[in-house]
KOLVEXTI-593224 format. One record per residue (C-alpha): chain; x negated, y negated, z. Coordinates in nm, 3 decimals. Each point is the difference from the previous one (the first is absolute). Layout:
<atoms>
A,X,Y,Z
...
</atoms>
This chain:
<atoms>
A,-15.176,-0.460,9.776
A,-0.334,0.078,0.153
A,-0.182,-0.181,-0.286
A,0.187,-0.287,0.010
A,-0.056,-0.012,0.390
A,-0.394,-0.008,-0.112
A,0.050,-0.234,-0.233
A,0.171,-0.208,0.219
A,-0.269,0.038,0.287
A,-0.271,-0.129,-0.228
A,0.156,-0.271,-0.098
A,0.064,-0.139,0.358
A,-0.339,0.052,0.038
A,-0.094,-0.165,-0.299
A,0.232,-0.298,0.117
A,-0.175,0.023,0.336
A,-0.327,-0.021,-0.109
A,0.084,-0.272,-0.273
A,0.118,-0.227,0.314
A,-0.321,0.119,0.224
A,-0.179,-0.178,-0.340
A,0.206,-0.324,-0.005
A,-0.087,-0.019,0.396
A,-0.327,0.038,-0.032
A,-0.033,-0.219,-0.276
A,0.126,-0.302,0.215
A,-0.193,0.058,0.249
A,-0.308,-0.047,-0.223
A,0.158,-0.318,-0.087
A,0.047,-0.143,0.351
A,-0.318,0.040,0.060
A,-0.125,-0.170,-0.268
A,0.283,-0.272,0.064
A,-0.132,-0.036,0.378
A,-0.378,-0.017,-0.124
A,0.042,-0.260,-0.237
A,0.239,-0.201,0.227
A,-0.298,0.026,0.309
A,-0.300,-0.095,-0.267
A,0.223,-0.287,-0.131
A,0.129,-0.143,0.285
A,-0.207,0.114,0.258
A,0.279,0.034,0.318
A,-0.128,-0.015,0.385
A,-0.073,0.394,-0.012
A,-0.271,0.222,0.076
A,-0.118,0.085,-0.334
A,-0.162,0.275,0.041
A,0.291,0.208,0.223
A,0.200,-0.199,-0.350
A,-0.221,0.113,-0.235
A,-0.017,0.360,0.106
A,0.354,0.065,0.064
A,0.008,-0.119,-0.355
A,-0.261,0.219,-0.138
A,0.162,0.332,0.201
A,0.352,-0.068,-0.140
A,-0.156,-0.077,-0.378
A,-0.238,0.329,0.063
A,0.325,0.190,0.140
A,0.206,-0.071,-0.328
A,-0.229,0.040,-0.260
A,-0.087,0.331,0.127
A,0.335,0.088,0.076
A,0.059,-0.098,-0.479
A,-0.341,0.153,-0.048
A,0.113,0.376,0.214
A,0.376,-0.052,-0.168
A,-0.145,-0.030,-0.345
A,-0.279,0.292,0.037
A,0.274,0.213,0.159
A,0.229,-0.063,-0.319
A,-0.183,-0.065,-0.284
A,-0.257,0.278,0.052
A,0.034,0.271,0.258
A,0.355,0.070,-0.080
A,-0.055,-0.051,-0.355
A,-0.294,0.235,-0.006
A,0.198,0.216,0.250
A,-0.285,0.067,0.271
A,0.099,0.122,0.353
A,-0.149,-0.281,0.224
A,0.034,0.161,0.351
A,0.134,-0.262,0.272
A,-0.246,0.009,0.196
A,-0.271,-0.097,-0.248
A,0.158,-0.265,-0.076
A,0.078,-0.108,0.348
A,-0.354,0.015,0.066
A,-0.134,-0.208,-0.267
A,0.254,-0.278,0.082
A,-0.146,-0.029,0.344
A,-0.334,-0.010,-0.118
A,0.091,-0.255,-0.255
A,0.197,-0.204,0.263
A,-0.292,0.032,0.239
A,-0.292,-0.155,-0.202
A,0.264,-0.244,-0.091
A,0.044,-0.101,0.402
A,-0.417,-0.010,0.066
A,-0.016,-0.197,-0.313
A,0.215,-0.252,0.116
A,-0.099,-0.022,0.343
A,-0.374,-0.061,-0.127
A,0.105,-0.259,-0.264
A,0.233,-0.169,0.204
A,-0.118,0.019,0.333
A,-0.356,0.091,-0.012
A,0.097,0.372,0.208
A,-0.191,0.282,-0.128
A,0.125,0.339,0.129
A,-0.241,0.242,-0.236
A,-0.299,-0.002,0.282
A,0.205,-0.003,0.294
A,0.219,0.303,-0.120
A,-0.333,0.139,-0.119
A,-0.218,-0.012,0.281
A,0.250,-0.019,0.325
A,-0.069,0.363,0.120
A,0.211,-0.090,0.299
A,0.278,-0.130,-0.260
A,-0.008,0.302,-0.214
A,-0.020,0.257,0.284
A,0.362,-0.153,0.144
A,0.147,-0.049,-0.370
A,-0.093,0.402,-0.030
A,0.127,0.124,0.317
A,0.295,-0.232,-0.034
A,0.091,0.102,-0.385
A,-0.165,0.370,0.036
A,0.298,0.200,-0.074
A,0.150,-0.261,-0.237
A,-0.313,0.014,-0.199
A,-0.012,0.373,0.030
A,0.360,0.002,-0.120
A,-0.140,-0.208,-0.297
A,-0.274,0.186,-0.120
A,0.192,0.249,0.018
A,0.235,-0.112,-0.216
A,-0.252,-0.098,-0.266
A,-0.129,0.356,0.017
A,0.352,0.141,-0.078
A,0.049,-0.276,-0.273
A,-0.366,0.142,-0.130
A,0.091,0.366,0.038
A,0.392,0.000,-0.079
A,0.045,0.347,0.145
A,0.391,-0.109,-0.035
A,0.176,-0.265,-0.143
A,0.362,-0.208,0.044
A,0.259,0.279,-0.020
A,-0.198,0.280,0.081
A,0.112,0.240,0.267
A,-0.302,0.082,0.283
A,0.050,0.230,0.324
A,-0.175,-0.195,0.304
A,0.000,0.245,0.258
A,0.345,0.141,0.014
A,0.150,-0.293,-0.174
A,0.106,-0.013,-0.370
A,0.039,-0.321,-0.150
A,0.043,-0.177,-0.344
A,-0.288,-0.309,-0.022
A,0.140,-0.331,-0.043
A,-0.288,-0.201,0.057
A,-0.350,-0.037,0.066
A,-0.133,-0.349,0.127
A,-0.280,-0.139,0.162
A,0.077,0.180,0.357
A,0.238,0.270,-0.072
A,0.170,0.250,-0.179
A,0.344,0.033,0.032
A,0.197,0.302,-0.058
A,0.437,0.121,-0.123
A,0.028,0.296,0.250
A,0.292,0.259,-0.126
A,0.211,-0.173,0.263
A,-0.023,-0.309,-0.113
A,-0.206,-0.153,0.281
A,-0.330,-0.251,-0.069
A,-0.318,0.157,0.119
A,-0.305,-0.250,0.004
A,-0.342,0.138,0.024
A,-0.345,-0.197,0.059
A,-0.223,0.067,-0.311
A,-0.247,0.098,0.288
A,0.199,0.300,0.137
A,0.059,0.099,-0.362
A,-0.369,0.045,-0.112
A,-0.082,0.186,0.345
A,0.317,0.190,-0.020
A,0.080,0.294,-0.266
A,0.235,-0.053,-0.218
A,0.170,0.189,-0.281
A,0.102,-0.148,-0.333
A,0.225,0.209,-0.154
A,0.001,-0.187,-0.379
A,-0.369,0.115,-0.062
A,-0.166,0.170,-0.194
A,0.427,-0.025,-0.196
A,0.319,-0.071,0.182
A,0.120,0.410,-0.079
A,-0.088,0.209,0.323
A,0.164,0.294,0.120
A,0.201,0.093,0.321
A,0.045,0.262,0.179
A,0.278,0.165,0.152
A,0.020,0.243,0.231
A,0.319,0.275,0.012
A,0.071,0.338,0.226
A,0.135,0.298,-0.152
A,0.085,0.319,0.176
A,-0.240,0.336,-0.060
A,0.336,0.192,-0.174
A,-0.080,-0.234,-0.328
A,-0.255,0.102,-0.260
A,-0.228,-0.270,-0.003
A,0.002,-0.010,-0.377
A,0.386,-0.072,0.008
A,-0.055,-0.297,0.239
A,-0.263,-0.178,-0.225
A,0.204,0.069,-0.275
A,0.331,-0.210,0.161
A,-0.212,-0.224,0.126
A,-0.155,-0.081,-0.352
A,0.316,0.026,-0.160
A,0.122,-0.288,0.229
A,-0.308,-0.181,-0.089
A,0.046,-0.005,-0.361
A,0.351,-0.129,0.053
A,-0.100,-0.312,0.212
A,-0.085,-0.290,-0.281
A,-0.217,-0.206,0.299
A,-0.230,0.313,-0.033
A,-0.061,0.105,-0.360
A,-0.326,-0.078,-0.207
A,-0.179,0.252,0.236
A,0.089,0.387,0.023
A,0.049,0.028,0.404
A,-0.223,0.215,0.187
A,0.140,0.281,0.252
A,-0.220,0.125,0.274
A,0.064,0.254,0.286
A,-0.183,-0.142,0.263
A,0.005,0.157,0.319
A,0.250,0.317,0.216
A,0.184,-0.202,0.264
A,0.181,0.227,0.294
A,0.285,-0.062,-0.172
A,-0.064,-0.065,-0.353
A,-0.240,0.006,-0.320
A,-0.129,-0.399,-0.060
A,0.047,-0.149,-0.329
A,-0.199,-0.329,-0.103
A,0.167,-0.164,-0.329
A,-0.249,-0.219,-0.175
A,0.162,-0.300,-0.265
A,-0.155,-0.259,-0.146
A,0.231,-0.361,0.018
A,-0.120,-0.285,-0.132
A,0.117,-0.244,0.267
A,-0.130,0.050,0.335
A,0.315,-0.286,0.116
A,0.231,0.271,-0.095
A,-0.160,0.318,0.227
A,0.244,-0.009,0.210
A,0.298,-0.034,-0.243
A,-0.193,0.264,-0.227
A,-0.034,0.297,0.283
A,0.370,-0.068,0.073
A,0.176,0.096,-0.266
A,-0.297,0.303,-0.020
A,0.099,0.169,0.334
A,0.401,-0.086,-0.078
A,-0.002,0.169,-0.286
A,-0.240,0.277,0.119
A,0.283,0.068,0.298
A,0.287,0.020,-0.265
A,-0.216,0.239,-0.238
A,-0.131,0.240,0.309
A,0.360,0.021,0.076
A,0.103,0.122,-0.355
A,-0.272,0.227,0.008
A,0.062,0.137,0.337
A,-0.340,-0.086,0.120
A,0.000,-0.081,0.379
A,-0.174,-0.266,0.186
A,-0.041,0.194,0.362
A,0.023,-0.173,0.346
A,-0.277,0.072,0.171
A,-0.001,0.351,0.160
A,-0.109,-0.199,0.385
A,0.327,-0.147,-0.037
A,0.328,0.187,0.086
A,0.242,-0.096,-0.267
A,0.365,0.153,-0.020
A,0.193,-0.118,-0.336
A,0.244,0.153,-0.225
A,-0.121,0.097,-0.355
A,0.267,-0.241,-0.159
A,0.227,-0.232,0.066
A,0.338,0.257,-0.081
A,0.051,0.323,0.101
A,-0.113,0.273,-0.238
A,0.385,0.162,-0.025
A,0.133,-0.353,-0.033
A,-0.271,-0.045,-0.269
A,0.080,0.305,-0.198
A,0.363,-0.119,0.007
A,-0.067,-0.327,-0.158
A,-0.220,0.141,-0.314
A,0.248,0.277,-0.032
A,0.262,-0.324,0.003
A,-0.191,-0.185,-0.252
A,-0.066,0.344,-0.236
A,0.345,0.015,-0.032
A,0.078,-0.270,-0.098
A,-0.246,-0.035,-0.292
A,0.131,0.109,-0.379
A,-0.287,0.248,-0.067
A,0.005,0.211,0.297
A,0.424,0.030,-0.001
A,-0.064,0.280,-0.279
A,-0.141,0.255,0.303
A,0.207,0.200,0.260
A,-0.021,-0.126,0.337
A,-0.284,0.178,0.161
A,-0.241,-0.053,-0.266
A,0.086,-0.412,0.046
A,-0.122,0.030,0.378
A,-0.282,0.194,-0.151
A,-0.118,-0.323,-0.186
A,0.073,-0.176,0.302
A,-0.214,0.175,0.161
A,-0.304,-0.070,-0.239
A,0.096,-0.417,0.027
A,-0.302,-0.123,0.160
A,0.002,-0.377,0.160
A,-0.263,-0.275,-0.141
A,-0.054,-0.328,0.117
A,-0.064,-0.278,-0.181
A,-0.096,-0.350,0.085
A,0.162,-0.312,-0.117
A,-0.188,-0.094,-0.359
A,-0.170,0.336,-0.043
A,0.058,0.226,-0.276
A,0.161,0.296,-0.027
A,-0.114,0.048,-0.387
A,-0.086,-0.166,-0.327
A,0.122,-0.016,-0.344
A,-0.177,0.263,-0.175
A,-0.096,0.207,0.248
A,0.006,0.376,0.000
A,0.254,0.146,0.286
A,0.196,0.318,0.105
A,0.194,-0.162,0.278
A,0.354,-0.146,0.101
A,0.114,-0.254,0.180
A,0.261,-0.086,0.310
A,0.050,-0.331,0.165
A,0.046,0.084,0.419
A,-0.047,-0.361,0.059
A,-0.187,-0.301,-0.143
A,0.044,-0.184,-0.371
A,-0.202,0.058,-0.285
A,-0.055,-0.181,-0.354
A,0.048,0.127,-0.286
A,-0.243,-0.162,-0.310
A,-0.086,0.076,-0.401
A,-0.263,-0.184,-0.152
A,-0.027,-0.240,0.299
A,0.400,-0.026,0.058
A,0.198,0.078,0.221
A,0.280,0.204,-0.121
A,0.191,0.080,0.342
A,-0.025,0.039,0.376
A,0.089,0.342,0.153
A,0.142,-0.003,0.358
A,0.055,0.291,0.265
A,0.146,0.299,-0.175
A,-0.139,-0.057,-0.352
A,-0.227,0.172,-0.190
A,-0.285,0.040,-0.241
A,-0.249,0.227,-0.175
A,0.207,0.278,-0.088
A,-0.162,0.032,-0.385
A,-0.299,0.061,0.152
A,0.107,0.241,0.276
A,0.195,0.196,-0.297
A,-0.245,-0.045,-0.315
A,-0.314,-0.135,0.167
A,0.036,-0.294,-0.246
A,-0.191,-0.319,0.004
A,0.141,-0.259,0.246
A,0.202,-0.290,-0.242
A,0.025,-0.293,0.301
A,-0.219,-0.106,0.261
A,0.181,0.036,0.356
A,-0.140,-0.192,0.301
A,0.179,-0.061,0.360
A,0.156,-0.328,0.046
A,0.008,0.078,0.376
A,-0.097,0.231,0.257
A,0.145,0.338,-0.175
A,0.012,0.360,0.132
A,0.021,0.230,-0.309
A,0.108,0.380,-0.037
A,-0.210,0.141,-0.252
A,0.047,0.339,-0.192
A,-0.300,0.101,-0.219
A,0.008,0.323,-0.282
A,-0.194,0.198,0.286
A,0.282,-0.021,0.250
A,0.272,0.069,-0.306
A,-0.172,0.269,-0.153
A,0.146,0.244,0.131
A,0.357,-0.107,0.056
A,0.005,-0.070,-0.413
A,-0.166,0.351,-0.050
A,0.243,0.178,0.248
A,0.272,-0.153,-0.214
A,-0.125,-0.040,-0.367
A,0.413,-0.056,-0.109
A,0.012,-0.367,0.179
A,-0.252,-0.072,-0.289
A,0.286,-0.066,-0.266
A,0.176,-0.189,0.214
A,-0.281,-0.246,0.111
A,-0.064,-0.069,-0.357
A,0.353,-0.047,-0.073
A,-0.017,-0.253,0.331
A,-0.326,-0.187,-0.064
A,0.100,-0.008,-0.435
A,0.302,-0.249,0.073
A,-0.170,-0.235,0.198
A,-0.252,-0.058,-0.190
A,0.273,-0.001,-0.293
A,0.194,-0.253,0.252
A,-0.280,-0.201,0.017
A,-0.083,-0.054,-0.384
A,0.350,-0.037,-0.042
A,0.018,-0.284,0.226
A,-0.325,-0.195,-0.200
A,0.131,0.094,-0.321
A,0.386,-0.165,0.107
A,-0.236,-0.323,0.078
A,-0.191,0.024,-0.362
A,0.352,0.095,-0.107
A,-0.153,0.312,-0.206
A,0.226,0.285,0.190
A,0.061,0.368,-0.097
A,0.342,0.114,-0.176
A,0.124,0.281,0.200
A,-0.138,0.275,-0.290
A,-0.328,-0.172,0.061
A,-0.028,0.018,0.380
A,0.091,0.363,0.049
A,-0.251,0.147,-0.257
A,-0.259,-0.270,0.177
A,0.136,0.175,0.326
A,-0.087,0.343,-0.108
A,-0.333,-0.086,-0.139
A,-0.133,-0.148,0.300
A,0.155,0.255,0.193
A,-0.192,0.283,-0.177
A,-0.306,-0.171,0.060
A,0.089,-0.069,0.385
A,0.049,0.346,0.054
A,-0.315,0.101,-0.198
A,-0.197,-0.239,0.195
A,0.098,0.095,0.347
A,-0.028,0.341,-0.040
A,-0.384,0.011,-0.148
A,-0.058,-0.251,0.318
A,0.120,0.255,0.256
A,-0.142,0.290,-0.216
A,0.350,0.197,-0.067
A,0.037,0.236,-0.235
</atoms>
């Protein structure tokens, strides 16, 4: 669509120009038609106001076919960048030698020596056109210098601003909100500004971050780069984590990315600092008031017993964790930790290595092999629990389709509830075995190549065995 939009724009402007051609073109020929009907029938008329209203309007239109055709035929063709203003210079130069020539030859008027030698003349065309003509140089010297072109983004003052042209007088600025900002070429060569597409486009931002003294600086820089890495408007350029300066309140953090679109800075740092609130939150790293402020809030949202209630609640009702006696159930709810994510981040990929399981509080999340997605778990579903059990490598890619609160159990917080009760092995393996069996029974039904009955059990005991083996060299049992 957008190429036939371009295509579409150069040929109106190819129709344009094609008419601007035919007009000219006529007027060339009027002119000659009106100077050959004067010299041939010689009409009551001044001839020489005739004659050079004749000559400006032949001069006007063969100039006008002469510019059209150099234009076309050779600075587009040879593809050189022709500023605006050069040009617009040299036409007024042209047009004035054109205007004393036909005041001398016409009219006898030469206006060389009195434009030359009229102090008084040129000392009232100065102070009358100064800043004009200061406005003009100056735009030649930018044309000369190019210390930014059409499209590049400059800072003047506290102003950011996408260039969208530079003429004879100004230079006129985008600004992020969407305003027109025109600036006298004079006040931009006294003025400092920054271009921000030289010496490249790439440049790097910086983002500042508190964290509270409890965190281990190390552990900060490494969420922070992990969060980094994840954002696609960032990568090319490992990010660089500094600790800065000790606030009242707080250790300062600058983040340093390089983006390759300074239009986008603001876009870019927002989706940094939202996913840098979601992570800190997983990792229970705080971001502290400051200490001058008095600040009274809860530590969450529920309250703890009402908490413990729901993970115990959602414990029970999962398959894996019916196999233990009540008090050793609130025991793993006790280890459930909450995690945050935000809506598009993810929780894991394919392939990677992982010893935790997953609980849906609130929130969606999306489900994908090899790019897919395969399903979308809701509150009270979960996820993970090969790895939590075997430590095995993670099969799908799980990110959240929405704002999601998570309870996560990892092989540190299960440890010792599967070591205080190394029987509930044979019965996990016996649990996780059929669905997994369920689940290749289900793909072979649709490839109609299914088990006979003979066939499934001794596949049921095999992969059984090796269940069992598997979880209990994970967990160390003997």
């Amino acid at each position: 669509m957008a190429v036939a939009k371009t295509m579409d724009m150069k040929d109106n402007v190819k129709a344009g120009r094609s008419s601007s051609l035919i007009y000219y073109a006529l007027l060339v020929l009027l002119a000659v038609a009106i100077g050959i009907y004067v010299f041939v029938n010689k009409p009551p008329v001044d001839i020489k106001v005739t004659n050079a209203f004749v000559y400006a309007l032949f001069f006007y239109g063969i100039f006008k076919i002469a510019d059209y055709f150099f234009s076309t035929l050779y600075i587009e063709r040879a593809k050189i960048a022709v500023p605006k203003l050069i040009h617009d210079i040299v036409t007024a130069v042209i047009y004035a030698i054109a205007l004393f020539a036909i005041l001398k030859i016409q009219f006898g008027i030469d206006l060389t020596p009195i434009i030359t030698t009229s102090a008084v003349f040129s000392m009232v065309i100065g102070l009358a056109l100064q800043d004009t003509l200061t406005n003009l140089i100056a735009g030649v010297v930018l044309h000369i210098e190019t210390p930014f072109r059409i499209n590049d983004w400059i800072r003047v003052k506290e102003t950011d601003g996408k260039v969208v042209e530079i003429n004879w007088r100004t230079t006129k600025l985008l600004t992020r909100t969407n305003d027109y900002l025109v600036i006298p070429n004079g006040n931009i060569i006294k003025d400092t500004i920054l271009s921000v597409n030289y010496p490249t486009p790439s440049q790097i931002m910086s983002l500042f971050v508190g964290v509270d003294y409890d965190t281990p600086p190390n552990k900060v820089k490494q969420v922070i780069a992990s969060v980094c890495l994840k954002t696609c408007e960032v990568k090319g350029h490992p990010p660089e984590v500094r600790v800065v300066k000790y606030n009242d309140s707080s250790i300062e953090y600058e983040l340093r990315v390089w983006i390759n679109d300074y239009g986008l800075k603001p876009h870019i740092a927002n989706i940094l600092m939202t996913k840098l609130w979601y992570a800190f939150k997983r990792e229970n790293i705080r971001i502290p008031f400051p200490v001058r402020d008095v600040y009274c809030h809860p530590v969450t949202g529920v309250d703890s017993s009402d908490e413990f209630e729901q993970n115990y609640s959602a414990v029970q009702r999962i398959e894996f964790f019916s196999v233990f006696p009540e008090n050793v159930q609130k025991e793993i709810a006790s280890q459930l930790v909450q995690k945050y994510f935000g809506k598009g981040e993810s929780i894991f990929e394919e392939g990677d290595e992982g010893d935790s399981f997953y609980v849906i509080r609130r929130g969606r999340v999306s489900v994908t092999v090899g790019g897919n997605e395969v399903a979308v778990l809701k509150r009270g579903d979960f996820f993970g629990e090969i790895s939590l059990f075997t430590g095995g490598i993670r099969t799908a890619s799980v990110t959240a389709k929405d704002d999601a609160l998570l309870l996560v159990l990892d092989k540190e917080g299960f440890s010792n509830v599967i070591m205080d009760n190394p029987s509930a092995v044979e019965s996990i393996s016996a649990i996780i075995t059929r669905r997994e069996i369920e689940n290749e029974q289900l793909a072979r039904k649709m490839s109609e190549q299914a088990l006979s009955e003979e066939q499934l059990n001794a596949h049921f005991a095999n992969k059984k065995t090796k269940m069992f083996c598997k979880i209990k060299e994970f967990f160390n049992l003997t």
